[in-house]
Structure formats: C-alpha cells, structure tokens
C-alpha positions as CSV (number, residue, x, y, z in Angstrom):
1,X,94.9,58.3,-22.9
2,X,98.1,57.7,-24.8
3,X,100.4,58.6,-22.0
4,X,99.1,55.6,-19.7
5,X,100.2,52.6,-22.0
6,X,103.5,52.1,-20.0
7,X,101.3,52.2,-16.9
8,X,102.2,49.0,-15.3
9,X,98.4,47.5,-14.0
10,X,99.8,44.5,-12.0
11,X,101.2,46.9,-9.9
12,X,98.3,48.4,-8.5
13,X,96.7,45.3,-6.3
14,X,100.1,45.3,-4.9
15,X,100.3,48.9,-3.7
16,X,96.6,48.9,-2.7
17,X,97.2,45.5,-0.7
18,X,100.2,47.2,1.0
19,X,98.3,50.1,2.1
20,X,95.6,48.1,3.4
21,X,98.1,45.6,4.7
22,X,99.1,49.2,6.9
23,X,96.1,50.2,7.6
24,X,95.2,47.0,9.6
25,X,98.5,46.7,11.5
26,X,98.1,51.1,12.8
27,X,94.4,49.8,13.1
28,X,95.5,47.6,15.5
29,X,98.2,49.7,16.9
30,X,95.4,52.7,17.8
31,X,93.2,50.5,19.6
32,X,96.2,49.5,21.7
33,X,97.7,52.7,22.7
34,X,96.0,54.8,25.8
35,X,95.7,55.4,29.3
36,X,95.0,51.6,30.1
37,X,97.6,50.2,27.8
38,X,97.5,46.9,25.9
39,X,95.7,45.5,29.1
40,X,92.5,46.6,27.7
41,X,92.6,44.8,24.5
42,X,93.4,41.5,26.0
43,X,90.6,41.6,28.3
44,X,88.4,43.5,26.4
45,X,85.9,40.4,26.3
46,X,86.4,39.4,29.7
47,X,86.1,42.9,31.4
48,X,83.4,45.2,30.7
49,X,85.2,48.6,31.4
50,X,87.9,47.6,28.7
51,X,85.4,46.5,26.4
52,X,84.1,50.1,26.9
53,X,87.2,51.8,26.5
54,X,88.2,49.7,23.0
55,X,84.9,49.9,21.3
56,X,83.3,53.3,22.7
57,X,87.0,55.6,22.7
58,X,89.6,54.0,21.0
59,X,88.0,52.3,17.5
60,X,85.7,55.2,16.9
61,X,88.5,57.6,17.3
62,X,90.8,55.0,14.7
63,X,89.0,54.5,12.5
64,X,87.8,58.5,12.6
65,X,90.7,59.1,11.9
66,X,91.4,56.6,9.0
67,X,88.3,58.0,7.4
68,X,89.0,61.7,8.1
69,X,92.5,61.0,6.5
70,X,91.1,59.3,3.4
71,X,88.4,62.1,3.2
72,X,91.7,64.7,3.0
73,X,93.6,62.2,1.1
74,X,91.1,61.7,-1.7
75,X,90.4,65.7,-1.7
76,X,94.1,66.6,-2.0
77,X,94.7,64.1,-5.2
78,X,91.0,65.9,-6.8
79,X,92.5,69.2,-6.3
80,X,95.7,68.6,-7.4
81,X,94.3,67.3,-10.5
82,X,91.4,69.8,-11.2
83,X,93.6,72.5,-10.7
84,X,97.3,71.2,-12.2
85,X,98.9,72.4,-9.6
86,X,101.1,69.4,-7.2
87,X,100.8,71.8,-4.5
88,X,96.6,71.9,-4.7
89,X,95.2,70.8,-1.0
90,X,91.8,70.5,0.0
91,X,91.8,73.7,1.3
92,X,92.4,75.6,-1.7
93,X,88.8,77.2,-2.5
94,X,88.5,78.9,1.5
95,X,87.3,75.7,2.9
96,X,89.4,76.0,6.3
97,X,88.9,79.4,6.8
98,X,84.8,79.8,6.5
99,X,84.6,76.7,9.0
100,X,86.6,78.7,11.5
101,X,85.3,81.4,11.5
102,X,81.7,79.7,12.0
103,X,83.1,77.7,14.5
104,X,84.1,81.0,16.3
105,X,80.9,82.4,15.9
106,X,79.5,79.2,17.4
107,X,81.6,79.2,20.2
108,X,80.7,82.9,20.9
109,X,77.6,82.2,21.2
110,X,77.4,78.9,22.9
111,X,80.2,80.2,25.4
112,X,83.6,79.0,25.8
113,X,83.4,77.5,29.3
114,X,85.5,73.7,29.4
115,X,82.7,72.9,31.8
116,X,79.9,73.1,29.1
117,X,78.1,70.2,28.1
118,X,81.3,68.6,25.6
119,X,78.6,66.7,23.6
120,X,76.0,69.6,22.7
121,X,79.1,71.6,22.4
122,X,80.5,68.9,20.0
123,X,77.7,68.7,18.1
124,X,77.4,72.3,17.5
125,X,80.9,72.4,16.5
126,X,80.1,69.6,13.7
127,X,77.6,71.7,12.2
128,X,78.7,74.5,12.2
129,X,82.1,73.5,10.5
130,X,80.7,72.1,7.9
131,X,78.2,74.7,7.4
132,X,81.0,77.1,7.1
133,X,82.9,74.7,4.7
134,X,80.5,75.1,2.2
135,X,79.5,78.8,2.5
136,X,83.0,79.6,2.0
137,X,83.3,77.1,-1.5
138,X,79.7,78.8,-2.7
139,X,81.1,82.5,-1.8
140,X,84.4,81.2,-4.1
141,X,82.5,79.8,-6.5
142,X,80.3,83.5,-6.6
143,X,83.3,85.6,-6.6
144,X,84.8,83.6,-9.7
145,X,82.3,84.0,-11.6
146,X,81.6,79.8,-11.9
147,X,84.6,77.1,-12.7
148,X,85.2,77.7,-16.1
149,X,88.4,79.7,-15.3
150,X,90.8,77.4,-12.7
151,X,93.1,80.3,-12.3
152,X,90.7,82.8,-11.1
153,X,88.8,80.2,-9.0
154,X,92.1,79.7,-6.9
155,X,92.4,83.7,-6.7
156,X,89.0,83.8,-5.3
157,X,89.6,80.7,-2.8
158,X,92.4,82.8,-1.8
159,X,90.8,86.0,-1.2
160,X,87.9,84.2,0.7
161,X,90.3,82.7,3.0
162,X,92.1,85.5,3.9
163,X,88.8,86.9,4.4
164,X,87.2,84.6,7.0
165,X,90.7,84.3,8.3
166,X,90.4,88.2,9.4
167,X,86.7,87.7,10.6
168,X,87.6,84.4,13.1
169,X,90.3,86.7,14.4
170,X,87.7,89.4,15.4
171,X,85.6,86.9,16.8
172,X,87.9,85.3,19.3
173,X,89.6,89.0,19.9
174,X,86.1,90.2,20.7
175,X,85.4,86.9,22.7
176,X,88.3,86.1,24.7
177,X,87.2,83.2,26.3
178,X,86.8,81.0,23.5
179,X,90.7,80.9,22.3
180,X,91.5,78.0,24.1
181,X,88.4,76.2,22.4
182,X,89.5,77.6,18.8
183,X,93.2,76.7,19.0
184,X,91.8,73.2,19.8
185,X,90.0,72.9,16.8
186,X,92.5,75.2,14.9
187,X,95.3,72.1,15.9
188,X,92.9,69.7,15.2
189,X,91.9,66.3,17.3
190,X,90.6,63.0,16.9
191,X,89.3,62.3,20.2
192,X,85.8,63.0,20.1
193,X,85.0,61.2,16.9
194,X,82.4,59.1,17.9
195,X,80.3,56.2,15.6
196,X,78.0,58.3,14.8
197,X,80.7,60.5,13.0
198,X,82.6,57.5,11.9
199,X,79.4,56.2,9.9
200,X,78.9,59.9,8.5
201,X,82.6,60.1,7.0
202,X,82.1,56.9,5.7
203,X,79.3,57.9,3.7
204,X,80.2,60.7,2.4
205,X,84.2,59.2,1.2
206,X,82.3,56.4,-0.6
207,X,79.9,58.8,-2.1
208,X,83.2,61.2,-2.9
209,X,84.8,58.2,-4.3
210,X,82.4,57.0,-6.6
211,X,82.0,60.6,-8.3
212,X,85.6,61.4,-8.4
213,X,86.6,58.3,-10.5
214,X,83.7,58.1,-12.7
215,X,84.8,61.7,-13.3
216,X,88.6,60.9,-13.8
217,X,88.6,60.7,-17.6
218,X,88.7,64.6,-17.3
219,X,91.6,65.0,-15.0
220,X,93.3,63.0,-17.1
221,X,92.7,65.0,-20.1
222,X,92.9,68.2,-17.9
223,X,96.7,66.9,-17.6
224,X,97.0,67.6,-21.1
225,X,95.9,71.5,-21.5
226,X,92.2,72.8,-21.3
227,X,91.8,72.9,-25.4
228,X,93.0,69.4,-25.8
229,X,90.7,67.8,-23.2
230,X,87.6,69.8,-24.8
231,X,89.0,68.6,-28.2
232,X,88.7,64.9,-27.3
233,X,84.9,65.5,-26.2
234,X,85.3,65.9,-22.6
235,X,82.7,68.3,-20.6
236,X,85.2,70.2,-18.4
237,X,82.1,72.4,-17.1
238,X,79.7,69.9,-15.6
239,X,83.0,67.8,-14.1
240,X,84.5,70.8,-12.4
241,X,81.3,71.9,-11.4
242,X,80.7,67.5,-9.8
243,X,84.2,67.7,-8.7
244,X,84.7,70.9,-7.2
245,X,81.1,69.6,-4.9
246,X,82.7,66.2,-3.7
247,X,85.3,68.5,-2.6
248,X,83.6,70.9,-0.6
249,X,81.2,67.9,1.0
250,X,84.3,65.7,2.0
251,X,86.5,68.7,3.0
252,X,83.4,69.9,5.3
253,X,82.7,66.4,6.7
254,X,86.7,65.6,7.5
255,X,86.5,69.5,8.6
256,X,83.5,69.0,11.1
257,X,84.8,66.0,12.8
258,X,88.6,66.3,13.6
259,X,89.4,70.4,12.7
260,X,92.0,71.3,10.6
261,X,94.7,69.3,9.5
262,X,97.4,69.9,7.7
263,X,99.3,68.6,4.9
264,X,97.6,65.3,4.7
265,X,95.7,66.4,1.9
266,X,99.0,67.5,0.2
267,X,101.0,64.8,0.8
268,X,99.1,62.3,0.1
269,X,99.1,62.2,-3.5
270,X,102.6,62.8,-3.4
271,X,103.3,59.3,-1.6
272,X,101.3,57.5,-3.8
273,X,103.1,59.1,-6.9
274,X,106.7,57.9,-5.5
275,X,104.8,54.6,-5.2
276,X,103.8,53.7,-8.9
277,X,102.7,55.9,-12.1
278,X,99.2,55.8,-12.0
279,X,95.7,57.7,-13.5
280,X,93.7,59.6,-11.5
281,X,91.0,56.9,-11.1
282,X,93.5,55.1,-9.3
283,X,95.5,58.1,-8.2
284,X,92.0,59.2,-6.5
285,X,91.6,55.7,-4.7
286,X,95.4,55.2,-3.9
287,X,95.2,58.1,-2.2
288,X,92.3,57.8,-0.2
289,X,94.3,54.8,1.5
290,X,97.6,56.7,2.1
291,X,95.6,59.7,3.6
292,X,94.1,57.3,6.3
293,X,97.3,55.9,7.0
294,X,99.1,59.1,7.1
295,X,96.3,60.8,9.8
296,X,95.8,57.2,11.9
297,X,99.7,57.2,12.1
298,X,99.7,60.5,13.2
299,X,97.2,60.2,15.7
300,X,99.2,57.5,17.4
301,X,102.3,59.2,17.6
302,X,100.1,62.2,19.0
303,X,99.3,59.7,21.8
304,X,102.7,58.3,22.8
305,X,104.9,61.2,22.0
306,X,104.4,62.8,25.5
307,X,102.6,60.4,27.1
308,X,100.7,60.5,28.9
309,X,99.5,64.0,27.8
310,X,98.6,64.1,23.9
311,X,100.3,66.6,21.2
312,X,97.3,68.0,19.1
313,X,97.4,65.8,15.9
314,X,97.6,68.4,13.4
315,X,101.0,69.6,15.2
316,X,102.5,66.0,14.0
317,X,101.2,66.2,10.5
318,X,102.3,69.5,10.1
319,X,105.5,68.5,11.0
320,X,106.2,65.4,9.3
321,X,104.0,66.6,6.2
322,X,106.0,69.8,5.7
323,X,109.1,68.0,6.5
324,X,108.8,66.0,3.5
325,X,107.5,68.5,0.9
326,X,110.7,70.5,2.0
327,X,112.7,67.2,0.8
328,X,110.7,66.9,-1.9
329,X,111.2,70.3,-3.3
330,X,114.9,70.3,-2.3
331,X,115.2,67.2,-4.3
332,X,113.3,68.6,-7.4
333,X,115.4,71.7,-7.4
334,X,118.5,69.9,-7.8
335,X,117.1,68.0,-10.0
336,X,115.5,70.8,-12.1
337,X,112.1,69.9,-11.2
338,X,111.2,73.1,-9.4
C-alpha cells in the first residue's frame, strides 16, 4: 500500500527484540515470585520439592499467561483492524458472554462445592468456555446475516452478549452456590494453567498467527474504505469470514484457560502503535508480544501486590488497562483526536 512507504523497516527487529528482551526478564521474574520465594529457583536442581514448585506451578502458570496474553493481544489488533474501530477487543462478537454463561451452566451442574475434585472441575470449565466462545461467534454470525456488513455484525455481537449476559445471571441466581466459582472465573486467574494448556494455547496462537498475517493485505486495504479495498482485488468475504474464525478459536482458547480478562486485548495494539508505525502483518505479530507481556506482568503484580494472598489478575489489568485508555483518550481529545 502507498501509505506504508515512510514505514521505517529497521525499526521493527528492534521493537520485536525489546519485547522479547521483556518477555525473558518477567519470564524470569514469574518463576521467582511465590510462597517459597527466590529460594526455590536457586535450588531448584539440588532439591526436588523446588524443582516441583518451578517446573510444575510457576513456568506453566508464566508462560500460560504469556500465551493467554498474546492470544488476547493478537485478537484485539485483528479486531481492531477488521472492524476500523481502535476500540475493537476480542470480545466484540459475544465471545465473553456465551463462555459465561456455559461456564455457569457447567458449574450448575457439576456443583459449586471448593471441595470438588479442582482438576475434573478444571477441565470442565476449559470446555465448556470454549464451547460457549464459539456458540456465541456462530449465533452473531446467524443474527448478522454473515460478515459482509461490519456494522451490523458488531450490533449482533452486542445483542448476543447482553443476551448470555442476562442468562449467566439466571443461572447463578437460580444456583446460589456457584457465585463464588463464577466470580473466579469472571476475574480471571492464571493459576491452574497447566502444560497441557500451555501446549494448547501455543498451538492455536501460532496457527492464529499464521492466518492473520497471510490475511493482512486486507486490513490494510480495509484501512482504506470497503470500495477501495474491493477495487484493488481484495476478497473482503472469504478474509472476514478466515479472520473473524482465528478470532473466535484464540478468544475461546485464552477464554478456557485463564477467564476473562480485560483490556489486554485493547491495549495491546495501542502500545505497539505509540511504539512505531507499522502494517497489520506486523501490527498482528507486535502485538502478540506486548499482550504476553502486558498479562505475565500483570500476573506478577497479582502475586506480590498483597502478598501473600493474590489479587485476581483480571482486577490489575483492568486497572492499569483502563487507566491508560482514559490517558489516551484524554490526550486525543485535547488534541482533537477524539
């Protein structure tokens, strides 16, 4: 596209090497916070119990939440994109609500109790998330008619959302017991990720990754109006159609493992915009590595805020993520932006 000539390439191996420069220092940093302290990393390969504790709790729970953060990350910048909208997150299409209220179904069901087996509990929990993920994109995609039309597709997300938000409130005010289990996974929390979620995540982002950017070409265009990407050849139909299903797969998968969290997905993008001027392919990828950071960060500070109790992780990113959009959009406005 024309408006990428004064995009300045060199730039982006340094910004991906800084990110990934980050990642490996809060990398390190989550397998040294917990209970047992530093202590355990230093004699992780002398002592068996804090060999247990580094590569059994704490890595699988990092890098969960590196690759639930990139998952968001990646989904936020495709939305944002597919949509033209800088506020698009990767809940937009009803997403969040349809895996709540099938986790409240599932909890229901399965029974509330904290003394219930936490792994067939977990488990449950995993599928039924995603499963609800991706009902509530294919009712969206029902009620709009397809994804030719991107403003009645986001009027549709809405109106699903609002509608499984009203039946996961029925469900837990018809099931008392299983509030304290919902607002769990309503907050969202890393620490049950286990390896066997960390290898799904990772399969599904570089699956997401590799379909997003091959379909970039059309975001790009997209940036440009509807009639002038279908005027330079592009086939707006079969890449929303490809995009809109990377979204819904990584969305359920981050969804399923770690709950709901907020804002990564939104800000994201953002962060990697302030960064350097970039096209979606790399916007996509960029993006990816600031939403790990962003989560992984988060989950840390989740850990040491109040130790040695932990905040819910999706309280922090809520926090800091809306904090910044507010100065963002109090910054645009002065400047006209907004």
């Amino acid at each position: 596209m024309s408006n990428h000539k004064n995009i300045i390439p060199y730039r982006y191996p340094f910004i991906t090497g800084l990110l990934v420069c980050l990642l490996c220092i809060l990398l390190f940093l989550g397998i040294s916070v917990g209970s047992a302290g530093f202590d355990a990393v230093t004699g992780m390969f002398a002592d068996p119990a804090s060999s247990q504790i580094v590569w059994m709790v704490r890595m699988p729970r990092s890098l969960g939440a590196m690759l639930a953060g990139a998952l968001l990350g990646m989904t936020g910048a495709i939305a944002q994109g597919l949509f033209r909208n800088p506020l698009a997150d990767p809940y937009l299409l009803g997403s969040a609500s349809g895996a709540s209220f099938f986790v409240a179904l599932s909890l229901m069901f399965v029974g509330g109790s904290p003394f219930a087996s936490l792994f067939l509990l977990r488990v449950g929990l995993t599928g039924a998330a995603f499963m609800g993920a991706i009902t509530a994109v294919l009712l969206t995609l029902l009620l709009a008619g397809g994804v030719q039309n991107s403003l009645r597709l986001l009027l549709s997300g809405v109106i699903v959302a609002v509608i499984f938000g009203a039946l996961s409130s029925l469900v837990a005010l018809s099931s008392p017991d299983i509030l304290q289990a919902m607002q769990a996974f309503l907050l969202g929390s890393t620490s049950f990720v286990s390896w066997n979620a960390c290898l799904v995540m990772a399969i599904v982002l570089v699956v997401g990754l590799l379909v997003s950017v091959a379909m970039s070409r059309v975001l790009d265009g997209l940036i440009l109006g509807e009639a002038t990407a279908q005027s330079l050849g592009l086939d707006l139909k079969s890449a929303r159609i490809s995009l809109i299903a990377v979204m819904s797969l990584t969305t359920g998968a981050a969804v399923a493992q770690v709950g709901l969290i907020a804002f990564v997905g939104l800000v994201a993008p953002h962060l990697v915009r302030s960064l350097v001027r970039v096209n979606h392919a790399w916007l996509i990828f960029l993006s990816s590595l600031a939403g790990a950071g962003l989560l992984l960060a988060a989950d840390i500070l989740a850990r040491v805020v109040i130790a040695p109790q932990e905040l819910p992780v999706g309280v922090l990113t809520a926090v800091l993520g809306g904090g910044y959009l507010f100065w963002l959009m109090y910054r645009g406005r002065t400047k006209g932006a907004f």
